[in-house]
N, C-alpha and C positions, 0 to 999 in steps of 0.2 A: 284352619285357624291355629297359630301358633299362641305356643304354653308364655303366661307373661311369665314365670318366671324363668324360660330357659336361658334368657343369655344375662342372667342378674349371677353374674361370674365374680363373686367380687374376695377371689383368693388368695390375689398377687399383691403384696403391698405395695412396692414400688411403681407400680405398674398404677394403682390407685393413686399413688401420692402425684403422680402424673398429669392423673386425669379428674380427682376431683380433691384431692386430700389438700393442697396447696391454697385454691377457694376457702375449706373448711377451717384452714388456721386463720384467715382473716375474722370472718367468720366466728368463730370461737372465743377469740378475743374481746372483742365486741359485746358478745352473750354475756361472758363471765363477769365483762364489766355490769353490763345492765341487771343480772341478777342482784350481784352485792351481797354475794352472801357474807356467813357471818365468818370470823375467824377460827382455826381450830376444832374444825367440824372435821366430819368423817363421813368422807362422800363415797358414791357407788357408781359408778360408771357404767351404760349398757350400752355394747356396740362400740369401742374405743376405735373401730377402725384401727390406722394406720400412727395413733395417739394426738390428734392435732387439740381434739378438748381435752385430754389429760391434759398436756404438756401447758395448752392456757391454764389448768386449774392450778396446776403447781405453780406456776407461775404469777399469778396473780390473786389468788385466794388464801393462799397461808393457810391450806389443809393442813391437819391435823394425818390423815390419812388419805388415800384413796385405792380403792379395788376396782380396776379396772376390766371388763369382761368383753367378750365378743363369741360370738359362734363358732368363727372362722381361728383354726389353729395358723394358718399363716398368718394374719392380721394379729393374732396374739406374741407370734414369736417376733414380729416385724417391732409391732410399738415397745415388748421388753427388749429388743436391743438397743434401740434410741432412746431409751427413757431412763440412765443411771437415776433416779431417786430414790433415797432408802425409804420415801413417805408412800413411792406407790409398789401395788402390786397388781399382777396381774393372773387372769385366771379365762381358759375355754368355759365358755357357758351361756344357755340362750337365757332370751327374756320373761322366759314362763317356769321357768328354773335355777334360781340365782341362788350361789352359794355361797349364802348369807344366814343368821341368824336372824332370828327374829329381834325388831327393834333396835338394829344393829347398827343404823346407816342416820347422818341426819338429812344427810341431802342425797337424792338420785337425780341422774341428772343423764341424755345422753344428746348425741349430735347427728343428724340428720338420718336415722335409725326407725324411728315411728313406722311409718309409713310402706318399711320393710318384713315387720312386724305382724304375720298371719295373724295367730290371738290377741291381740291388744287385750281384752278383757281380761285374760292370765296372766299379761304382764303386768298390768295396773293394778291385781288382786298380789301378786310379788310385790311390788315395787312398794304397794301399803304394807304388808307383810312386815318388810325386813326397815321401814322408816319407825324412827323413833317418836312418841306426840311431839304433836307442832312439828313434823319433819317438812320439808319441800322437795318437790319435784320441778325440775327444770329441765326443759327440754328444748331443742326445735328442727326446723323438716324446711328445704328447701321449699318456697314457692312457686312450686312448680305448673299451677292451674292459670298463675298471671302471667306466664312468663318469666317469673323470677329469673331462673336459670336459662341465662339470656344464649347460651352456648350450648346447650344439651336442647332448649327452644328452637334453634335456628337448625338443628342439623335434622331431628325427627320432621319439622315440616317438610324439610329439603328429601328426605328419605319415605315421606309418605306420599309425595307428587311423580316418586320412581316405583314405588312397591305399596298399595293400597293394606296390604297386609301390616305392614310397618306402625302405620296409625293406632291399633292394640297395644302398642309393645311403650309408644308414645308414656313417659311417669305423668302427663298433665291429665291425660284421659286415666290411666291408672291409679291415680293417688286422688281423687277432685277434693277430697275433706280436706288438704295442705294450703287453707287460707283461715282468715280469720275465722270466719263462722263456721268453719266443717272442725275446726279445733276447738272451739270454745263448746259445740255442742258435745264431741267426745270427753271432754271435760268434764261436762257437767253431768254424763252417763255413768262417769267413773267416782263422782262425788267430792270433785272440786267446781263448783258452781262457782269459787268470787276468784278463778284464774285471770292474772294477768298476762293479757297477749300484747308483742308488739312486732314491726318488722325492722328485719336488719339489713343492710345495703352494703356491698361491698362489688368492686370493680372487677368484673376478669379482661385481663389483657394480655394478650398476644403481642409480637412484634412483627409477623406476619402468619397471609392464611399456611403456610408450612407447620408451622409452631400451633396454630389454631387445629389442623388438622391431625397431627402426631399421635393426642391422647387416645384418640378415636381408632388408632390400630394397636393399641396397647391389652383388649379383651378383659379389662377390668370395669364390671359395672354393665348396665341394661344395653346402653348406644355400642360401644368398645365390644361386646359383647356378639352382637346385630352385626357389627360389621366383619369379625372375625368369621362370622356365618359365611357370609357373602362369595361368591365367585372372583378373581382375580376381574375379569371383567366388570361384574357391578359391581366392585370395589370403588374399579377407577371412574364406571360411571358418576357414582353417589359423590364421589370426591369431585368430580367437575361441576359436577350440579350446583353443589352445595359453594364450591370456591365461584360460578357465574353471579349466586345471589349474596357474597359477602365480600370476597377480596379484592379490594379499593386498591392493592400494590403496598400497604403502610401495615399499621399498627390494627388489629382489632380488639375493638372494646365495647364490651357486653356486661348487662349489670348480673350479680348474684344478689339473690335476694332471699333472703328466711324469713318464717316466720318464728317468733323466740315467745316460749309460754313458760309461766313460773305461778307453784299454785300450792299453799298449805293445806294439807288432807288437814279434816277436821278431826279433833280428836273426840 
């Protein structure tokens, strides 16, 4: 039985911004609109990635501030080089450890992070921690249990029909709480019961399966990851498999799908 988390490789920015970071700024956009926060707040960032929800929040929210954080020291030196703003900053650090003050933050907020998240219950005991009363938390997590992630869907079924092992490694079997109900009820564990959920829809497309297949030898992220494993051989296996059951000779387009939660801790 392979470890799920050994090929959750997610070090390389560039290499991410490849393979999922480019989704997550449509993505993001979208979010920031349907929260609406307020203006001149002072947000907290967990998990900034590669910065595609920074970049919407300055962009469209009229921060006041934002401290942006990640685990990953590459993903931290990645988003402060693309990110000249003197409103953000940024910082290594996980989500059970946030170097924040208390009551320090009005909004936390992060992007498709949860679900990567060993302790949730410490991050949620942080996240209350460092919010101000009446702060918000805003979040959301690929749809991964519906298919959302119509391109990272198609390639693990194609990769579990070659290697029965593969199916473990599959984030739709690994994450199943990343739908409405497995979110609202962590919600309501963590002591926001009146969270609003919605989902978000955005297109991924390719202009062929070459383009569809690239990100996937890039070893950023769980699939990228798996296949970097692989043999030169069942490299090129999985890559025909997978190009028999989708490459039509054109364009491929597969939807991205999150789900987006926003919830006032109670004061």
């Amino acid at each position: 039985m392979m470890a799920q988390t050994e090929f959750d490789a997610w070090s390389a920015g560039q290499s991410y911004e490849h393979y999922m970071g480019r989704w997550s700024r449509k993505i993001a956009a979208k979010f920031v609109n349907w929260v609406d926060p307020p203006a001149n707040a002072d947000w907290l960032e967990i998990g900034c990635g590669t910065g595609a929800l920074t970049e919407a929040i300055l962009a469209a929210a009229r921060p006041r501030s934002i401290l942006s954080t990640d685990q990953s020291k590459d993903f931290v030196a990645h988003a402060k080089a693309e990110i000249s703003d003197d409103r953000a900053d940024f910082a290594v650090a996980s989500a059970d450890h946030l170097p924040c003050m208390d009551t320090s933050a009005d909004i936390v907020t992060s992007g498709l992070v949860l679900n990567f998240i060993a302790d949730k219950k410490a991050a949620f005991a942080e996240m209350k921690r460092v919010l101000r009363p009446d702060g918000l938390v805003a979040f959301y997590v690929w749809d991964y249990p519906g298919g959302g992630m119509g391109f990272i869907d198609a390639f693990w079924k194609a990769a579990a029909e070659l290697d029965p092992d593969a199916v473990e490694l599959d984030e739709s079997a690994r994450f199943p709480f990343c739908q409405k109900d497995g979110l609202a009820n962590i919600c309501r564990d963590a002591g926001m019961a009146k969270a609003q959920i919605t989902s978000i829809e955005v297109e991924s497309r390719f202009p062929d399966f070459e383009a569809f297949w690239h990100p996937f030898t890039l070893g950023a992220g769980p699939a990228p990851g798996y296949v970097k494993s692989l043999s030169e051989d069942r490299k090129q296996r999985l890559k025909d498999h997978l190009a028999a059951k989708i490459d039509r000779g054109a364009h491929v387009t597969l939807p991205a799908r999150a789900w987006a939660v926003k919830a006032k801790w109670p004061t």
